[in-house]
C-alpha positions in Angstrom: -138.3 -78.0 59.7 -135.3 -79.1 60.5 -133.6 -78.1 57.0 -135.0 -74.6 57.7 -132.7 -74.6 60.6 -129.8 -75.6 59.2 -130.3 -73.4 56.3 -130.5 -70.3 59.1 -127.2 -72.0 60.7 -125.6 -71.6 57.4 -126.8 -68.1 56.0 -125.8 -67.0 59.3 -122.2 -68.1 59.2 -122.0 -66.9 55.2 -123.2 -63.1 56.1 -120.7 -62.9 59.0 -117.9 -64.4 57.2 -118.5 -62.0 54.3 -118.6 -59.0 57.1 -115.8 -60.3 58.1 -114.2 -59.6 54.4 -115.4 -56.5 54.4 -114.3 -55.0 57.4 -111.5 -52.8 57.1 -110.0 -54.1 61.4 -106.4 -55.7 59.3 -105.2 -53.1 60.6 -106.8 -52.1 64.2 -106.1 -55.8 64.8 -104.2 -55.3 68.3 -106.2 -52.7 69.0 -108.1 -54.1 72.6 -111.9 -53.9 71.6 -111.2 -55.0 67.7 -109.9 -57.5 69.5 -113.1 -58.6 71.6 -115.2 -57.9 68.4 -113.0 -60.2 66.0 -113.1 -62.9 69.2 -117.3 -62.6 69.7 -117.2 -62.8 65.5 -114.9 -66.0 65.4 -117.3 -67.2 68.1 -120.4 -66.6 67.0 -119.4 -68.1 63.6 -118.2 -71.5 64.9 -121.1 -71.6 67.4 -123.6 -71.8 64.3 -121.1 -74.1 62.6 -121.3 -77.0 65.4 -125.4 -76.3 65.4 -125.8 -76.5 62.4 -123.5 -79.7 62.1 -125.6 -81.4 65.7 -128.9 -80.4 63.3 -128.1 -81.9 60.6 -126.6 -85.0 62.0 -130.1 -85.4 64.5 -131.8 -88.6 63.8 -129.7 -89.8 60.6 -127.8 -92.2 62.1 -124.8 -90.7 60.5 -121.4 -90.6 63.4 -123.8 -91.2 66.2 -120.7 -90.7 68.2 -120.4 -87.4 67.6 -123.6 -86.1 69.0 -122.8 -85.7 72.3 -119.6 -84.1 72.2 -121.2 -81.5 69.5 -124.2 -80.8 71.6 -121.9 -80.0 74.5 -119.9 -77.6 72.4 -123.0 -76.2 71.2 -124.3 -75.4 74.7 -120.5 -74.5 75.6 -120.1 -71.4 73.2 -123.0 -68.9 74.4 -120.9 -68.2 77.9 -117.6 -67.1 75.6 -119.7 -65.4 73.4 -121.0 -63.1 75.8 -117.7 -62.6 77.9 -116.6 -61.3 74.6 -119.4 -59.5 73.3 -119.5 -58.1 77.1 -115.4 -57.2 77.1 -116.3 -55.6 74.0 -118.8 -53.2 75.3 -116.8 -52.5 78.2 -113.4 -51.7 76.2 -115.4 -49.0 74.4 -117.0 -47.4 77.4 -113.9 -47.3 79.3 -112.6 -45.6 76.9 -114.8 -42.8 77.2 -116.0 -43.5 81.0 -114.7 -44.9 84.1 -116.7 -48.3 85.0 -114.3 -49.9 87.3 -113.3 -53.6 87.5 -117.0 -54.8 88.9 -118.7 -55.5 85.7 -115.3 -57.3 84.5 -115.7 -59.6 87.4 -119.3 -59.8 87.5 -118.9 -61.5 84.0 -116.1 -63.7 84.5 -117.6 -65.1 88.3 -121.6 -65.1 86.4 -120.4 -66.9 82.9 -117.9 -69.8 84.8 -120.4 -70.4 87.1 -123.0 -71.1 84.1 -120.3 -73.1 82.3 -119.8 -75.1 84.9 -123.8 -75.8 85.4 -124.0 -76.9 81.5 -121.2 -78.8 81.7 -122.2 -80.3 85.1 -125.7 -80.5 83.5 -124.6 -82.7 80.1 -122.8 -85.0 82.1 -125.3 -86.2 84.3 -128.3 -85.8 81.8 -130.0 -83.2 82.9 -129.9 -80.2 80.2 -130.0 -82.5 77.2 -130.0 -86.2 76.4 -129.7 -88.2 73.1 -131.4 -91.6 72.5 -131.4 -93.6 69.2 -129.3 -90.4 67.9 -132.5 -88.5 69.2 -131.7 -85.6 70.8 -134.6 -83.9 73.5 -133.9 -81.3 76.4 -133.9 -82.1 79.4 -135.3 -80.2 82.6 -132.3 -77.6 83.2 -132.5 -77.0 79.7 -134.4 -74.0 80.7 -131.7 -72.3 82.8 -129.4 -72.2 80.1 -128.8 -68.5 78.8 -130.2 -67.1 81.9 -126.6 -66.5 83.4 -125.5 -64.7 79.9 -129.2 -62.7 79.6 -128.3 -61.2 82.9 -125.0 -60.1 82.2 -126.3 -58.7 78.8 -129.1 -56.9 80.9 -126.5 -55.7 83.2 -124.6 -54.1 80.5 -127.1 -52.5 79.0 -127.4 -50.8 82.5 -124.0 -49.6 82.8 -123.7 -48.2 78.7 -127.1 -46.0 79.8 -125.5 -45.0 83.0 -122.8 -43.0 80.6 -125.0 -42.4 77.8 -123.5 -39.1 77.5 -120.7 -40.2 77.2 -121.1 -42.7 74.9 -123.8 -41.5 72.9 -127.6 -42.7 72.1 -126.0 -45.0 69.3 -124.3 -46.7 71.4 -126.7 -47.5 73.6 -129.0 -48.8 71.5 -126.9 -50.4 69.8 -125.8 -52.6 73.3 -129.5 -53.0 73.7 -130.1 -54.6 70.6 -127.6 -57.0 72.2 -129.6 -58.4 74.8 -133.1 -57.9 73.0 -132.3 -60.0 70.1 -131.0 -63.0 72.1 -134.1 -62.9 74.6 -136.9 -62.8 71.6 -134.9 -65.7 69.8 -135.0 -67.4 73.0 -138.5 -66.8 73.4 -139.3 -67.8 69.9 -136.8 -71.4 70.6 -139.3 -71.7 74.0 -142.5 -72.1 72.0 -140.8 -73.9 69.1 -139.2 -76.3 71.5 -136.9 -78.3 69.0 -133.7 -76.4 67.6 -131.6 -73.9 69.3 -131.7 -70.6 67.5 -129.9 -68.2 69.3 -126.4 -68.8 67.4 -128.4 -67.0 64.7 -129.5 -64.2 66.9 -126.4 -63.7 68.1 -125.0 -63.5 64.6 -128.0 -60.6 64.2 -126.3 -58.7 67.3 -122.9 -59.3 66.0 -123.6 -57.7 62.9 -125.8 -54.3 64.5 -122.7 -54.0 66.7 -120.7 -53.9 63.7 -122.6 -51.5 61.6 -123.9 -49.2 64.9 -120.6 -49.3 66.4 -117.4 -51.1 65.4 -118.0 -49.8 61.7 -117.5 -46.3 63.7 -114.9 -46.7 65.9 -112.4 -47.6 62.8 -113.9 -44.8 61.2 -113.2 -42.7 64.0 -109.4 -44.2 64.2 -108.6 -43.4 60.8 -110.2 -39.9 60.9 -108.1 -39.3 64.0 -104.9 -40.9 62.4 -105.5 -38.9 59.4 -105.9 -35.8 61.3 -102.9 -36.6 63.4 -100.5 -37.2 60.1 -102.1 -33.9 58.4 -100.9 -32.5 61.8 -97.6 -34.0 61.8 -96.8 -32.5 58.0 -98.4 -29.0 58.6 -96.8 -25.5 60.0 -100.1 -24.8 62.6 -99.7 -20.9 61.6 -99.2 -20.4 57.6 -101.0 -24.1 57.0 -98.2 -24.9 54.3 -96.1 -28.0 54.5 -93.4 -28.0 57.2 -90.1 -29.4 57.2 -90.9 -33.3 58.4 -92.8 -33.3 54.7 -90.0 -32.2 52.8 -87.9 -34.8 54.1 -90.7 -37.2 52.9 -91.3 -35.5 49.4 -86.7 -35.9 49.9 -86.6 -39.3 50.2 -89.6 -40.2 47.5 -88.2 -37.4 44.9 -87.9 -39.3 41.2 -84.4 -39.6 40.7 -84.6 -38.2 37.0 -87.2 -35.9 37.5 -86.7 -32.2 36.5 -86.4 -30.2 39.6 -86.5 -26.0 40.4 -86.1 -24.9 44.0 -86.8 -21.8 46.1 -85.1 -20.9 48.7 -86.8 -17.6 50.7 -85.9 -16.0 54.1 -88.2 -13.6 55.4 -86.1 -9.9 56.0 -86.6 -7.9 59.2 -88.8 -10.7 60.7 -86.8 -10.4 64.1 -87.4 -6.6 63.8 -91.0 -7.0 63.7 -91.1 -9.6 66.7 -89.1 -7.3 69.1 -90.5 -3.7 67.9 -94.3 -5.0 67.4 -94.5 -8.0 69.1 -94.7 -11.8 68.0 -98.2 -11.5 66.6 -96.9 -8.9 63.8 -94.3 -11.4 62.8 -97.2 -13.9 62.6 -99.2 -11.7 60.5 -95.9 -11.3 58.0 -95.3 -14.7 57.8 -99.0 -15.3 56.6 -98.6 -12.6 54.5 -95.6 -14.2 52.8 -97.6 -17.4 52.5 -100.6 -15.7 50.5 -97.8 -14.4 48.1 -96.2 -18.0 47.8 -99.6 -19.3 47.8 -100.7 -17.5 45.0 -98.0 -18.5 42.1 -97.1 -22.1 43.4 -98.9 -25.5 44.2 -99.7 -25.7 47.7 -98.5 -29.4 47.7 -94.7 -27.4 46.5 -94.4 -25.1 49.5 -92.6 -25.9 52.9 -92.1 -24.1 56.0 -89.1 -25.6 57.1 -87.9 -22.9 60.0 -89.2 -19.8 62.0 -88.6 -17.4 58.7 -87.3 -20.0 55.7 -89.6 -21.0 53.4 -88.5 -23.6 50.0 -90.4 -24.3 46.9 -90.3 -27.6 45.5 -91.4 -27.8 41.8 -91.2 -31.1 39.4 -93.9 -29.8 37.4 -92.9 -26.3 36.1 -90.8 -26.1 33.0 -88.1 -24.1 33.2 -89.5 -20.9 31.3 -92.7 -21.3 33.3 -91.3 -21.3 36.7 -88.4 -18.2 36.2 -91.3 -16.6 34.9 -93.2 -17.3 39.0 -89.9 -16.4 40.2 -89.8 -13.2 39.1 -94.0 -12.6 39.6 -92.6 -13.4 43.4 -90.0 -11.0 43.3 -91.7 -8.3 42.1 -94.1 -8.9 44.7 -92.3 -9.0 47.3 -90.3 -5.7 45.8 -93.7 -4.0 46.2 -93.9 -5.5 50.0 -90.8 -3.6 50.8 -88.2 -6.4 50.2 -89.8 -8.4 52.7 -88.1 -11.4 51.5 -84.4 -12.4 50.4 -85.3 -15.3 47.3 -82.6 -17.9 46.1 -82.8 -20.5 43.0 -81.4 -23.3 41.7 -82.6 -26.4 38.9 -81.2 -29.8 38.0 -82.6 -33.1 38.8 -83.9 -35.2 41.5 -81.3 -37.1 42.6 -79.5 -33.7 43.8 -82.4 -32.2 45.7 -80.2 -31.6 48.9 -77.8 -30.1 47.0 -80.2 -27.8 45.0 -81.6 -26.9 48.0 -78.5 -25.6 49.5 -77.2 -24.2 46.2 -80.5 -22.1 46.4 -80.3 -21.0 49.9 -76.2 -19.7 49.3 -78.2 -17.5 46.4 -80.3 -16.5 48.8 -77.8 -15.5 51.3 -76.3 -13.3 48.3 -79.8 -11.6 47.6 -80.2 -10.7 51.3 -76.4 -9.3 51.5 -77.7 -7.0 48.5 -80.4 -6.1 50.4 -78.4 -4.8 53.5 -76.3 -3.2 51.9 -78.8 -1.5 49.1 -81.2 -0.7 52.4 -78.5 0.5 55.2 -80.8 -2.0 57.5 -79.1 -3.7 60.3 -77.9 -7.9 59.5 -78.4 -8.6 63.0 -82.3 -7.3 62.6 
């Protein structure tokens, strides 16, 4: 029987250690409740360690000195495993709900308290004793866990209190917390021999992990993903702006072939102050459907109120001259709406090839004045 336990001991430390690999919290690592759940984890793990151990070394004779101080520890870890597990649950919901500082003190006052009583209780004999390396409970043995089973129960209470903001998953998931503790305890009452709550609270570790913690880094990344996408995108045409042509700058290929675009919008302000702001909106997206439809989306940049650039390293030469001037006559048909300048060479020069195509453009838009009669200064 004894083996059986030892064996749980030890599958129970293997699947958390391997959860442990899996996880993707690297890098959420100072992040508060990753935190708390890394801290329960490293817990829980060396809690099942030092049972397993006091198990094994029961009745062997082997380091009979040992016993004690590894029973104590053994008792010792359930109070810091469920001020963890309990800071845990009350990171997340305060970040979603107020709870206030009562449950934080509720479990630091309930858990020293019951430290204190299992420490007070090993000393003088009364939780546990150990005779001829023979280890048997003793009559407070039955108090111990009641202190963290409260605070458990408690939290429960306050996660359904905001359920809605916290969501069913949650919830249950906080339950399973206290639920799976209480029927191991029950099931180590009517055993009476081993302690097997370390394993039960490996169990609730690893439910918190996949109903909860698995999410929240989930939930990080989607909203660091969506906050870079946001960072790199014009909110009105959806192209690139110009933060991600300075990236696509600074990670160019050196040697790479390289054909830019350089467009400025014409009679943008006029539309603005004659039509209003949402006309100019509506011929900016225009524009974009036209650049759109030769180039690469990844190619295009916004990079000011009515400038636009095209970067290429794909396109051959022969290929893009031959989108260049699909794009002029285009825009030719949309009533010049757009002054276009060019340039080609390599990587390295992409600044300058950017501003060699932009003073082409500014001699494509002087033709245009002067070929239209239209105001510069409109």
């Amino acid at each position: 029987m004894r083996g059986a336990f030892v064996a749980t001991d030890v599958t129970t430390v293997l699947y958390l250690m391997l959860m442990a690999l899996s996880m993707r919290l690297q890098k959420y690592r100072k992040v508060r409740a990753t935190m708390w759940f890394r801290l329960a984890m490293i817990l829980v793990i060396a809690a099942n360690i030092v049972d397993g151990v006091t198990i094994a070394l029961e009745d062997t004779g082997l380091l009979p000195g040992l016993l004690f101080p590894l029973n104590v520890l053994a008792f010792l870890f359930l109070d810091p495993i469920a001020y963890a597990m309990a800071a845990y649950v009350l990171t997340l919901t305060e970040e979603k709900a107020p709870v206030g500082r009562r449950p934080w003190a509720l479990a630091g006052i309930l858990l020293s308290v019951d430290a204190l009583f299992t420490l007070t209780g090993a000393l003088n004999g009364k939780l546990f004793t150990i005779v001829n390396g023979v280890f048997a409970y003793g009559p407070w043995s039955d108090f111990t866990g009641v202190a963290p089973a409260v605070l458990l129960a408690y939290l429960m209470g306050v996660a359904f209190k905001h359920r809605k903001a916290v969501g069913g998953n949650f919830v249950a998931s906080v339950s399973s917390v206290f639920v799976i503790p209480v029927l191991a305890a029950v099931a180590e009452y009517m055993t009476g021999e081993y302690i097997i709550m370390y394993p039960a609270l490996g169990v609730s570790v690893g439910v918190l992990f996949m109903g909860v913690q698995s999410g929240e880094v989930r939930e990080r990344e989607l909203r660091e993903a969506t906050i870079a996408t946001m960072l790199r995108t014009d909110t009105l045409t959806g192209l690139n702006n110009r933060f991600a042509m300075d990236e696509r700058v600074d990670a160019m290929a050196q040697d790479a072939p390289l054909h830019v675009l350089f467009c400025d919008l014409n009679g943008l302000k006029l539309a603005n102050d004659n039509e209003g702001h949402a006309a100019g909106d509506r011929m900016l997206v225009r524009f974009t459907e036209l650049l759109r439809g030769l180039f690469d989306a990844g190619d295009l940049y916004r990079v000011s109120g009515d400038e636009f650039v095209v970067l290429s390293e794909t396109e051959d030469a022969a290929g893009f001259e031959d989108k260049r001037m699909a794009l002029m006559n285009r825009v030719y048909q949309a009533d010049r709406m757009a002054a276009i300048g060019t340039a080609s060479g390599l990587g390295r020069d992409v600044i300058a090839l950017v501003k060699a195509a932009e003073k082409d453009m500014y001699k494509e838009k002087s033709r245009y004045y002067i070929e239209t009669g239209r105001d510069r200064r409109k």
